[in-house]
N, C-alpha and C positions, 0 to 999 in steps of 0.2 A: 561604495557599493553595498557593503554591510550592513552599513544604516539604514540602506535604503530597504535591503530583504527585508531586515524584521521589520518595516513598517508596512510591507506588504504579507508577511506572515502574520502580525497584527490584525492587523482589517482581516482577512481572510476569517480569522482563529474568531475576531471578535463577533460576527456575521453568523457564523455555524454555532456560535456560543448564546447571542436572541433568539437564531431559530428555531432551537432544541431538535437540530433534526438527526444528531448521529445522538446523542440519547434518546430521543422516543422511536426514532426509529432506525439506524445502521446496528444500533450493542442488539434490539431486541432479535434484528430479521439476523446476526452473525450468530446468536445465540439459538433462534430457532435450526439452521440450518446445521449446528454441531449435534441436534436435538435429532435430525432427520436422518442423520448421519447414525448416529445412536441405534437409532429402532430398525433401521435398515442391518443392520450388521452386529445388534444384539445375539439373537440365532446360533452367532458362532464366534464365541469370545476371543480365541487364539487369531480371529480375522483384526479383530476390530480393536486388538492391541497393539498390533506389527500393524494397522491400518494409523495410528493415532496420530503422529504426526502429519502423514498427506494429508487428511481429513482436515488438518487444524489449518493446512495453506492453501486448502482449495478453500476454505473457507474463507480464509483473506482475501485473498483473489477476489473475490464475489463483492464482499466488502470493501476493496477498490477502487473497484469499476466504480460504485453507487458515491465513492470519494471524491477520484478525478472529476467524474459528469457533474457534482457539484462546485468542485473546483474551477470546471472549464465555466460553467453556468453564470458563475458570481462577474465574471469577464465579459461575456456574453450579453448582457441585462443593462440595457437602457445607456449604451457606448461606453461602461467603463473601459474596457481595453486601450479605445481611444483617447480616452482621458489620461491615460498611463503613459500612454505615447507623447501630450501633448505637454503632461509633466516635466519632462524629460527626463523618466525615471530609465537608466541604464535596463535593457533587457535582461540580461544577465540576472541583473536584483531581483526583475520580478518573479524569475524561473526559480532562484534560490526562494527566496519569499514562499513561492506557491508550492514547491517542493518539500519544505519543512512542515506550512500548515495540514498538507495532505498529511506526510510522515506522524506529526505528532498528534493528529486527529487515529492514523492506524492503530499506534502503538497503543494509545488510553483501551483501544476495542479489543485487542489482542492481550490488554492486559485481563480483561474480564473472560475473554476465551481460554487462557492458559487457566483460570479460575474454572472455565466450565468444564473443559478435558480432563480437571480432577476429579470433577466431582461425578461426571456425568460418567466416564471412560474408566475411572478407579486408576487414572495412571500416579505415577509414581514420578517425581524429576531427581536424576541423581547428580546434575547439573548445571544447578543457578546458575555460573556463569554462562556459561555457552550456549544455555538458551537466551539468557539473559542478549547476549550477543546477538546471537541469529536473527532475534525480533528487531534489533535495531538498524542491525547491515544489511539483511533482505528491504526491510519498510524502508529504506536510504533508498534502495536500488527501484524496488516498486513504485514509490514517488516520484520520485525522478523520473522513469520511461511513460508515467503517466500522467506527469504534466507536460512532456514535450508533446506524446500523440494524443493530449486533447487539447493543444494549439494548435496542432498539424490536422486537425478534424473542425475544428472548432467553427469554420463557416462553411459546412456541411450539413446541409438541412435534416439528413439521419443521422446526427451524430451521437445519438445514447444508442441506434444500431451499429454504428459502424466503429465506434469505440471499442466495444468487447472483440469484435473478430481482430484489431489491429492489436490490443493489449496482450491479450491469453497467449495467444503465440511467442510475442518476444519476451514474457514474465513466464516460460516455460523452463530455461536455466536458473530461474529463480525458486520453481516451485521443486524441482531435482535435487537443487543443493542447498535449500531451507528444509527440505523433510528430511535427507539423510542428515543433515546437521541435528533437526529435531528429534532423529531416530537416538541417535549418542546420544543427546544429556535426558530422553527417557528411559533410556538402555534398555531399546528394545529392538535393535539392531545392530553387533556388535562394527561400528565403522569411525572409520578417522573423523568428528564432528567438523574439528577445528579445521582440516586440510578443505573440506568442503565451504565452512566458513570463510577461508580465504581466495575462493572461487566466486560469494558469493559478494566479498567487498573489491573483488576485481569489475562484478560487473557493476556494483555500482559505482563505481570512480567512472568506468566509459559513459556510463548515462548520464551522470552528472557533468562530464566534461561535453560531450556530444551537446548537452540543453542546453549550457551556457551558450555556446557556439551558435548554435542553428536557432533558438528561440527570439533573436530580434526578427528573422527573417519570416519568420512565421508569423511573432505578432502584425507587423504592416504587414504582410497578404490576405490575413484573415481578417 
């Protein structure tokens, strides 16, 4: 089943990597939007300090959506999905597969945001690890809840509208206990980072156990 992920996180990764569509365009529009962030809440600095880490996950979030819908897309296009099926590639694989290509496509743009929050925001990190952390056990958890609901959407004629309203809500304990986590390692909220970290790989284990589960049933419906 292992084999079979990375060979579906392969093709995914290798697809998005011809396209050039998360470097010409997901790093520039996550970058513009820490930018808009910036000039919005320039005015009043002590905001837009103790603002740095929401700011940095609402911007994920945005950056997301525009993940999974290409994620759900690449499935979508000319009966791959059925082709997967016809494979006999375990479901399981593909939800792991498409789960890690989302995750490690997040984390490359997250890495250039935590680059722009310095430059742009003047923060400070006073811990590598636990941010370090944060970005990879939130983007676990993100991944995951957004390749299950863009199976569960996916033959849905509005499905880049009705994506966001099903996403943003259940990625709402993620963005609570990614910003207080992100608040500790810029110390700029004095809170437990780590206790909140371990809230936020609780929810990714149920998302990723939940996708495994429920994503055959969804691939043949949709």
């Amino acid at each position: 089943m292992f084999a079979d992920a990375l060979l579906v996180a392969a093709k995914d990764l290798r697809i998005e990597w011809r396209s050039r569509v998360t470097a010409s365009q997901v790093v520039p529009f996550a970058f513009l939007v820490l930018v808009l962030f910036g000039f919005a809440l320039d005015a009043n600095r002590p905001v837009l300090d103790a603002a740095t880490g929401g700011l940095f996950w609402i911007a994920v979030l945005f950056v997301a959506i525009v993940a999974v819908q290409r994620s759900t897309a690449i499935e979508t296009t000319d009966g791959a999905r059925r082709a997967l099926l016809l494979a006999g590639v375990e479901p399981a694989a593909v939800f792991l597969g498409k789960t890690a290509a989302v995750a490690l496509q997040l984390l490359v743009v997250e890495a250039v945001m935590v680059g722009g929050i310095v430059v742009l925001y003047d923060a400070s990190i006073e811990s590598i690890g636990l941010l370090a952390a944060t970005c990879v056990v939130a983007t676990v958890g993100i991944a995951a809840a957004g390749t299950l609901l863009g199976a569960l959407v996916a033959g849905v004629r509005a499905r880049e509208t009705v994506l966001p309203i099903l996403l943003l809500p259940v990625l709402a304990p993620v963005l609570i206990g990614a910003t207080r986590a992100f608040d500790d390692a810029l110390g700029t909220v004095a809170v437990d980072g780590w206790a909140w970290l371990g809230l936020l790989a609780g929810f990714g284990a149920i998302n990723i156990v939940l996708g495994a589960l429920a994503y055959g049933v969804l691939l043949e419906e949709t």
